[in-house]
C-alpha positions as CSV (number, residue, x, y, z in Angstrom):
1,X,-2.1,22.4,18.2
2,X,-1.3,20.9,15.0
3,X,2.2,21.8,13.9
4,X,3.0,23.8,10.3
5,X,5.2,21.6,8.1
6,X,6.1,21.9,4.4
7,X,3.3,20.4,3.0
8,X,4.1,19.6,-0.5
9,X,7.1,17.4,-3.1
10,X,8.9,20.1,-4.8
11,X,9.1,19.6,-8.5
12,X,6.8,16.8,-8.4
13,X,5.9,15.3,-11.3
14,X,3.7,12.5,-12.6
15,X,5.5,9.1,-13.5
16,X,5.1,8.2,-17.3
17,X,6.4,4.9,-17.7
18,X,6.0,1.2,-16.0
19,X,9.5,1.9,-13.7
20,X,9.1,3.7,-10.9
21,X,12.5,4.6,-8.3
22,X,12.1,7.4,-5.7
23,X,15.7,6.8,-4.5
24,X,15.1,9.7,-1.8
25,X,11.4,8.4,-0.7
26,X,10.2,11.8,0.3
27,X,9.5,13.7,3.5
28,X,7.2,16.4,3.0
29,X,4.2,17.0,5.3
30,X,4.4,14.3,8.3
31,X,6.0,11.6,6.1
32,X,8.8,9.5,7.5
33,X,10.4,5.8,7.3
34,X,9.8,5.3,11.0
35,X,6.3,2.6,10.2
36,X,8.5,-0.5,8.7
37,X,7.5,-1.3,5.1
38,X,5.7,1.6,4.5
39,X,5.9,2.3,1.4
40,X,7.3,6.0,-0.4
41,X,4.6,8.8,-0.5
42,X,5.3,9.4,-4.5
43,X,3.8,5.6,-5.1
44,X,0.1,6.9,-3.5
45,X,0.3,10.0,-4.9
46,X,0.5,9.2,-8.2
47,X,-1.7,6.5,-8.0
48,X,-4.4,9.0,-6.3
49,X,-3.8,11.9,-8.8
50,X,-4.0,10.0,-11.7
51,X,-6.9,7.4,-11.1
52,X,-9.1,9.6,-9.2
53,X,-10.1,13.4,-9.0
54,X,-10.9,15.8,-6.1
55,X,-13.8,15.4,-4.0
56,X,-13.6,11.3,-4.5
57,X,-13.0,8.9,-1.8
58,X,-9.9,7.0,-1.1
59,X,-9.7,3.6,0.4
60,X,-6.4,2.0,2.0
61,X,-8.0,-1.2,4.1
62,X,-4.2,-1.7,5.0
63,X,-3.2,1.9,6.1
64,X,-0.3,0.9,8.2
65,X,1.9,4.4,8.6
66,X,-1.0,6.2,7.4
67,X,1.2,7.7,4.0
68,X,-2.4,7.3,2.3
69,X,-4.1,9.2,4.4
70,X,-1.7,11.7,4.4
71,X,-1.3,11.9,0.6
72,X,-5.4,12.2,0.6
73,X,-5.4,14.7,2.1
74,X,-2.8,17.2,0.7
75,X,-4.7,16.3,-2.7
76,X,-8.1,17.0,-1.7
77,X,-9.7,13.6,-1.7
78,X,-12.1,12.2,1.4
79,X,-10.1,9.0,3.0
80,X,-10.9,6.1,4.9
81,X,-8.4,3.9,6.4
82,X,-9.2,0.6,7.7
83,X,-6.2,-1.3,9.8
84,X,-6.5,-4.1,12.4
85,X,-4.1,-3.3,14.5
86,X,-4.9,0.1,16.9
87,X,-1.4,0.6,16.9
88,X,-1.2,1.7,13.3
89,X,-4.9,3.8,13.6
90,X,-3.6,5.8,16.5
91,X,-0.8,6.4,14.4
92,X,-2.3,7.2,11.0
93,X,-4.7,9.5,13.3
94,X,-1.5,11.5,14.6
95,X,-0.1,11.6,11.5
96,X,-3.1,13.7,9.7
97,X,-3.2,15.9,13.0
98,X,-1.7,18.9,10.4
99,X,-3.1,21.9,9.3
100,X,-4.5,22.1,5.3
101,X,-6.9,24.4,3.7
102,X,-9.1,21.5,2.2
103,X,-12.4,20.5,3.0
104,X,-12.3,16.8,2.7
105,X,-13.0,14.3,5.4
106,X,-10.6,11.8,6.7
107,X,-12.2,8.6,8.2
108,X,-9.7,5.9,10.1
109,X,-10.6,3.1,12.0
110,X,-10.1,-0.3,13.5
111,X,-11.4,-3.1,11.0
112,X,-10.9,-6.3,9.2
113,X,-9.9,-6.1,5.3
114,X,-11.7,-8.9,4.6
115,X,-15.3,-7.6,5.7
116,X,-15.3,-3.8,5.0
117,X,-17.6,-1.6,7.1
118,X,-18.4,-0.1,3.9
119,X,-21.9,0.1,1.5
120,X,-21.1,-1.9,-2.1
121,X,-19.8,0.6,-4.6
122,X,-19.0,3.7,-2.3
123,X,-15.6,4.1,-3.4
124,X,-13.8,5.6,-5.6
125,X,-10.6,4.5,-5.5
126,X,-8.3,1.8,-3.5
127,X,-4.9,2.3,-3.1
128,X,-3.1,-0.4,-0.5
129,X,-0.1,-1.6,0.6
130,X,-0.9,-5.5,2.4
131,X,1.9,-7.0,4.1
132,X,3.9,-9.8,1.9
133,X,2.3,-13.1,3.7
134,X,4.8,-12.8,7.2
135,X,7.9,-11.9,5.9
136,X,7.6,-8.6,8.0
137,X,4.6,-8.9,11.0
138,X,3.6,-6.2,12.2
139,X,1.8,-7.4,15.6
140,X,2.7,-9.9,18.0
141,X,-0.6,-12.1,18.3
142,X,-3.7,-9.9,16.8
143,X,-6.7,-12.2,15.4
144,X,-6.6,-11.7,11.8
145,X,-3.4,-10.1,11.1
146,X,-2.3,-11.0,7.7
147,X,1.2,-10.5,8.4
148,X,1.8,-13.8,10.6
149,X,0.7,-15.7,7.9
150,X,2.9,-18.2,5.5
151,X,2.3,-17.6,1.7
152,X,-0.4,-20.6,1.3
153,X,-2.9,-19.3,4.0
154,X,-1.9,-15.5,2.8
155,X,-3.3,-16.0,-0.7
156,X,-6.5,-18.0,1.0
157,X,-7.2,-14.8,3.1
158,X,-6.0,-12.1,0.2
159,X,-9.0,-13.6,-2.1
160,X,-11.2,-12.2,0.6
161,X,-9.4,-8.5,0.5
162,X,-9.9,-8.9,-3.5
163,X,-13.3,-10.1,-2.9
164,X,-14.5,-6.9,-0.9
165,X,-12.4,-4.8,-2.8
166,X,-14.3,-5.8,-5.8
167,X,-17.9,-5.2,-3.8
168,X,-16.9,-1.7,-2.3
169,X,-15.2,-0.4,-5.7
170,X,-17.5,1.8,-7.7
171,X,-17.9,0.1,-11.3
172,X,-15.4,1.8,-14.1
173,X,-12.9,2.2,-10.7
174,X,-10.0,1.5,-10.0
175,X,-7.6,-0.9,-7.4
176,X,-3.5,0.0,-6.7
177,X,-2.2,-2.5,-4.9
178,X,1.9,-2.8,-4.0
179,X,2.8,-6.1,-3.2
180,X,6.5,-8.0,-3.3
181,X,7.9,-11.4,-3.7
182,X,10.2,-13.5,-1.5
183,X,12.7,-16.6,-1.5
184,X,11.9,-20.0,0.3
185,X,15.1,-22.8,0.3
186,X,17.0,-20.5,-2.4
187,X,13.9,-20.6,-5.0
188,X,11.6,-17.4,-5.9
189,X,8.3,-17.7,-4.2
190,X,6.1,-15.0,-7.3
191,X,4.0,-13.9,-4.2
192,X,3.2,-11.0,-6.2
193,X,1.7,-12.6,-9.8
194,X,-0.1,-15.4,-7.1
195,X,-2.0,-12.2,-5.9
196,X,-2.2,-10.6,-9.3
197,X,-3.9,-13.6,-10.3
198,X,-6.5,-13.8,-7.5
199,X,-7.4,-9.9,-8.1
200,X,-7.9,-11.1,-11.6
201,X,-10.2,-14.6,-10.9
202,X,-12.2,-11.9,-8.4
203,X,-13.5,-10.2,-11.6
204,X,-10.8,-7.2,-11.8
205,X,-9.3,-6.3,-15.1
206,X,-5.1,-5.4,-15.2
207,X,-4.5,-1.6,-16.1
208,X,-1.2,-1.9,-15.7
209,X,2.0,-3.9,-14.1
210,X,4.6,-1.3,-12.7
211,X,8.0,-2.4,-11.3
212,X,8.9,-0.6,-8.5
213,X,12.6,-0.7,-7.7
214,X,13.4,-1.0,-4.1
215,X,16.1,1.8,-3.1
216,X,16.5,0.5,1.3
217,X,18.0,-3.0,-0.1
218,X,22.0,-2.7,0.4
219,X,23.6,-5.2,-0.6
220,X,26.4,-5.5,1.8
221,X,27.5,-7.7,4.8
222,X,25.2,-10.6,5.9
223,X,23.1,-11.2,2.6
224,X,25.7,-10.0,-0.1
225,X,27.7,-12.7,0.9
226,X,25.1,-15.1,1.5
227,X,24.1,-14.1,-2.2
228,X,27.4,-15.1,-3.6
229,X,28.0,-17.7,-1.7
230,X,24.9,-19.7,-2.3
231,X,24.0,-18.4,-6.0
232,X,20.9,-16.1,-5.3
233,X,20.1,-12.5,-6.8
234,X,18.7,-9.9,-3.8
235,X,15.4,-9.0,-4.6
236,X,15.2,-5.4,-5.4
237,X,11.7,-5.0,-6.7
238,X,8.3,-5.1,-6.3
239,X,4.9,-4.6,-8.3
240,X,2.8,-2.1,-8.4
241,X,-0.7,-3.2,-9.8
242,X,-3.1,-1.6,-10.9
243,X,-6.8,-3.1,-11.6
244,X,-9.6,-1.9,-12.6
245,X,-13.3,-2.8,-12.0
């Protein structure tokens, strides 16, 4: 039997600016930090309530912890999540197991981000979270997963995600996508504005840049001192774009 929960944020409201910070990421409904790199429930809902209206359908070809799916469904939007690992569909599956007055239908499946299952211009709106090349993996050896690959063979692959993105996007749409940056030999690898820039060459236009701050990053112990020691700032953002078609 699906359990009761408290389904909704309390005084939620929409973000107004290009900084967003949710230093307590949020725990309503089935949300939790258990799914590593999953990203806080405020970032989808906002990006759901204010790009898309009731009724639409919501695409996360990355769905991971399933916080999409969730956040779809507590704002009355059809879903369909796409991962390639079963791990994180069985998971996402669970985590929607709740019960909610809304008549919207929640598809998640096994699949490939780079060939969607999905007719050209069928949805509404894409809101995803891919993994940043491998600096977290999130399988040990599954055929296709993004996340075991180094930044030059990520951004070959991503132009395919942008590429179907593009095809399954309804025209006038639009495309959130999260994505972070990361350091190679002490230097700043812009992982982010590489992928920015392939969303871009793919035919998207850019609605907006938003700078996420990152609020799990303590700088203490092992890399506080590393930072000092060998001149480097901790990277404590991330990029929240926001295309449109």
């Amino acid at each position: 039997m699906a359990k009761k929960i408290t389904l909704q944020p309390e005084n939620f409201e929409l973000e107004t600016n290009t900084v967003w910070a949710f230093p307590n990421r949020g725990k309503w409904a089935t949300h939790d930090a258990k799914y590593r790199g999953n990203w806080s429930p405020y970032i989808p809902r906002n990006v759901i309530l204010r790009y898309s209206n009731e009724g639409d359908t919501v695409l996360d070809q990355f769905i991971g912890g399933g916080t999409t799916a969730v956040e779809s469904k507590l704002t009355g939007r059809n879903f369909i999540g796409v991962d390639i690992n079963p791990n994180a569909v069985e998971l996402s599956r669970n985590k929607c197991n709740f019960e909610f007055d809304s008549n919207v239908d929640i598809s998640i499946r096994l699949g490939d981000a780079r060939k969607l299952d999905l007719p050209a211009e069928s949805v509404d709106l894409i809101c995803t979270h891919p993994p940043y090349a491998d600096i977290i993996k999130y399988s040990e050896d599954i055929d296709g997963d993004l996340s075991h690959l180094p930044i030059k063979s990520f951004l070959m692959e991503i132009g395919k995600v942008a590429e179907e993105s593009f095809r399954v996007l309804k025209k006038g749409k639009y495309c959130a996508i999260l994505m972070g940056d990361t350091r190679k030999n002490g230097m700043v690898q812009p992982l982010a504005f590489e992928v920015m820039r392939i969303f871009e060459l793919m035919g998207f236009k850019t609605k907006e840049i938003i700078i996420k701050e990152q609020h799990n990053c303590k700088a203490t112990g092992f890399w506080k001192t590393n930072s000092i020691k060998h001149n480097f700032l901790l990277l404590a953002h991330e990029y929240l774009f926001v295309f449109k078609k």
